[in-house]
N, C-alpha and C positions, 0 to 999 in steps of 0.2 A: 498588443495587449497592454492594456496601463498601467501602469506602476505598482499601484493597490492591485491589482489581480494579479498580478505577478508575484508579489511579496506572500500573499494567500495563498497560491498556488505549490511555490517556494515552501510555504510556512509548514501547509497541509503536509510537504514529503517528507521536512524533517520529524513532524512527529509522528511517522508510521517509521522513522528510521529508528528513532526514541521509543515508541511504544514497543518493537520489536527487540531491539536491545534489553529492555525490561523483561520484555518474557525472556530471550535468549540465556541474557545472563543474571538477572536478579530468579526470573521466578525458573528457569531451568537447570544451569548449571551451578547455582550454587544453593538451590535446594533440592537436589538429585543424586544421586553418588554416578561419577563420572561415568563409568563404563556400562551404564542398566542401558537396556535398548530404549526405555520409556524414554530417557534425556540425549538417545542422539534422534531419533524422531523429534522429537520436541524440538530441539536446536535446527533443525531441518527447516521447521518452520520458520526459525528465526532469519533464516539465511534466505527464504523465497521473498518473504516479507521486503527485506535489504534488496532483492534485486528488480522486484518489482518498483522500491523507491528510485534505487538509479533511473530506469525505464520512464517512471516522471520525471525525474529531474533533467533527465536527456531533452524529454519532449518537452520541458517549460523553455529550455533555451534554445529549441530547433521548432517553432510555431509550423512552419510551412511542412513540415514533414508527416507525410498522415500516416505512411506502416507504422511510425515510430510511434505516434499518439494511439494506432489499431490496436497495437499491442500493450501499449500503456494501460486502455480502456477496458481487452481482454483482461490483464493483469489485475486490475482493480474489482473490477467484477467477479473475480475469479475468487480474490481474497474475499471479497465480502461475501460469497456464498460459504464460502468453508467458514466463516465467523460464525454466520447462521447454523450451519450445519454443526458445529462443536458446541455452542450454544444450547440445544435440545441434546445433541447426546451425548454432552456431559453435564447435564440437568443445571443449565448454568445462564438461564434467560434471565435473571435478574442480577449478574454480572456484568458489572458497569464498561468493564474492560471491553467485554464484547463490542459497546455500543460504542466506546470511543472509538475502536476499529473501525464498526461499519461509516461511524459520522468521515474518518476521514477519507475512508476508500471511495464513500459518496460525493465529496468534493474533489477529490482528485477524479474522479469519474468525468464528472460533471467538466471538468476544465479537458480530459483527453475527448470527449463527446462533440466542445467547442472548437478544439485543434481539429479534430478528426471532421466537421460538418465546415469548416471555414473555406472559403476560397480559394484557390491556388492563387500566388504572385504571379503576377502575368510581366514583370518586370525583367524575369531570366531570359 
């Protein structure tokens, strides 16, 4: 992969690492009162989001490994459906936040899709 897609790829996970962190702790924990069930659900989500981003950042710097990119791609698609799906049933489709989710789940998709349909190294 070239340098510029890698740096993108790279870019894409830290700001699903960033954008997660924001809901976690700006828009969860510290506008919820600690103990409501509503802010540990919530924070829940914060912590999927963060392990879905490791699962890219793994597969940006292991290309040849496709379970790892399967599940990266599972993983991305997965968040981008529940973005969709919180979207409508929290009457929230013209919440921008949403769409920055899906734009980046879309490119990280897009790059485990790339890993995951690539060639094996026939090198080993």
């Amino acid at each position: 992969m070239s340098s510029r897609l890698r740096q993108l790829d790279r870019t894409a996970t830290l700001l699903l690492v960033l954008f997660s962190a924001g809901h976690g702790f700006a828009g969860t924990l510290a506008a919820r009162p600690f103990l409501e069930p509503y802010t540990v659900w919530s924070f829940s989500g914060s912590l999927a989001a963060w392990a879905i981003a490791g699962l890219n950042w793994l597969r940006a710097g292991r290309p040849g490994d496709r379970a790892l990119a399967a599940w990266a791609l599972g993983g991305n698609l997965a968040w981008a459906g529940l973005m969709v799906w919180l979207a409508f049933a929290a009457e929230m489709t013209r919440d921008v936040r949403i769409y920055l989710f899906l734009v980046v789940c879309a490119v990280l998709a897009a790059f485990s899709l790339r890993d995951l349909r690539a060639r094996p190294d026939r090198r080993a």
